[in-house]
C-alpha positions in Angstrom: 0.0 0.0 0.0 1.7 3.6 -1.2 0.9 6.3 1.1 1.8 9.7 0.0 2.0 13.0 2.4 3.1 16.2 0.9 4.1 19.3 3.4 5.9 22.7 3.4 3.0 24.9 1.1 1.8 28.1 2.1 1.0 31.7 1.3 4.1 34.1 -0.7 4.3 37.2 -2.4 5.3 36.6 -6.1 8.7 36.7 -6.6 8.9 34.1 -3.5 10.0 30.6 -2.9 8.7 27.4 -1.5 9.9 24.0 -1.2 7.3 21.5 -1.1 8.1 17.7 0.1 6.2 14.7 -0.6 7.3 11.5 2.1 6.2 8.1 0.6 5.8 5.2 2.1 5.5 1.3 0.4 7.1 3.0 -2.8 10.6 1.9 -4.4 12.5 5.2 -5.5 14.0 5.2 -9.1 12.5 2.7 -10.4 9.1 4.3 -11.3 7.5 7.3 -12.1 6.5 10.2 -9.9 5.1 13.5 -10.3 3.8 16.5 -8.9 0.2 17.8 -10.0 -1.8 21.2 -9.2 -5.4 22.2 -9.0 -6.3 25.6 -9.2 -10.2 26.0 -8.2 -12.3 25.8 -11.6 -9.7 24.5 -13.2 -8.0 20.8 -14.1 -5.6 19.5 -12.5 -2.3 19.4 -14.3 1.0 18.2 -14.1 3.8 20.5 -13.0 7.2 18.5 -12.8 7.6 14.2 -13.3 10.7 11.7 -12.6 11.6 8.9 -14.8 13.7 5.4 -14.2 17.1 6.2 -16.2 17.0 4.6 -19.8 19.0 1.8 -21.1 20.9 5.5 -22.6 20.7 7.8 -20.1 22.3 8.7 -16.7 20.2 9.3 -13.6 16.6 10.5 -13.1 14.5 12.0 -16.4 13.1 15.1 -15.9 9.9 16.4 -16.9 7.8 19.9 -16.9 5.5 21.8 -17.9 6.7 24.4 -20.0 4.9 27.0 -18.1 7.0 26.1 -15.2 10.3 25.1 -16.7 13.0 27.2 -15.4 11.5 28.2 -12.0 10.8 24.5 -10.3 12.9 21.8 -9.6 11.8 18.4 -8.8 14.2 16.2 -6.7 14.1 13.0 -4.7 16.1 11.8 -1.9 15.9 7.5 -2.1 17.6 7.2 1.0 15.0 9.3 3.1 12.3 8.4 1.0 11.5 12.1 0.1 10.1 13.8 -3.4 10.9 17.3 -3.8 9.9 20.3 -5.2 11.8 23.6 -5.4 9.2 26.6 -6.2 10.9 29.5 -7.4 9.9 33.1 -8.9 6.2 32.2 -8.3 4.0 34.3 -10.2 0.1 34.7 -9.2 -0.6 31.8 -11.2 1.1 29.1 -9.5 -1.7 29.5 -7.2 -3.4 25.7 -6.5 -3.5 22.8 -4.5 -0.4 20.7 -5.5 -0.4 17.0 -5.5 2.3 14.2 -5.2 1.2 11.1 -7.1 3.2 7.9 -8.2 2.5 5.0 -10.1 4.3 1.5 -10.3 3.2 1.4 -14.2 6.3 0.8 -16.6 4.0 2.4 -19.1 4.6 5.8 -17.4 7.0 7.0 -19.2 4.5 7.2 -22.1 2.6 10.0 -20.6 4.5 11.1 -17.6 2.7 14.3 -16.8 -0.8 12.9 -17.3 -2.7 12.7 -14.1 -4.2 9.3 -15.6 -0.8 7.7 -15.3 -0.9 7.7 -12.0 -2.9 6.1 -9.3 -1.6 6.7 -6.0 -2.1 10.1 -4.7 -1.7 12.5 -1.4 -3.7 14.7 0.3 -2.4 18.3 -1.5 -0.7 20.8 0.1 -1.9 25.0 -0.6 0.1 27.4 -2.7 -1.0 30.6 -2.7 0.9 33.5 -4.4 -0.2 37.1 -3.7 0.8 40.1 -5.9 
């Protein structure tokens, strides 16, 4: 059973920074994919940043983002202490929503990595809200 518990939103001005952590539990790191989702109210939820297994021709974790956040966030995990990060930076007004850590054990994954249909564990959200 995967249990998922994201932490460390809350309210900035824009400009600010936030770094959001997801701990996971009955989950094996690098070896599948994981992601980070937001909701804003009214809105779908989409996918902000995604890990990948390492290919048969690539080194480490693939990255993935949304284009709208590329640049500013930084996802990260930490096998050891069974942590998922992500680094919030230069948030604009925008970024405001409930964000989501999800993971799937699906090899398929890497087919659609930012598609909130790929995944099927979730957590509970955690707030960010972004104030001019």
């Amino acid at each position: 059973h995967v249990q998922l518990v994201e932490s460390g939103g809350g309210s900035v001005q824009a400009g600010g920074s936030l770094r959001l952590s997801c701990a996971a539990s009955g989950y094996t790191y690098n070896r599948n994919c994981m992601a980070w989702f937001r909701q804003a109210p009214g809105k779908e939820r989409e996918g902000v940043a995604a890990v990948a297994p390492p290919s048969a021709t690539t080194r480490g974790l693939r990255e993935y983002y949304n284009a709208a956040v590329k640049g500013r966030f930084t996802i990260s995990q930490d096998g050891a202490k069974n942590m998922m990060y992500l680094q919030v930076s230069s948030l604009k007004p925008e970024d405001t929503g409930m964000y989501y850590c999800a993971a799937t054990f699906r090899g398929e994954c890497i087919f659609n990595t930012l598609g909130p249909r790929t995944y099927d564990n979730w957590g509970q959200g955690t707030q960010v809200t972004v104030s001019t």
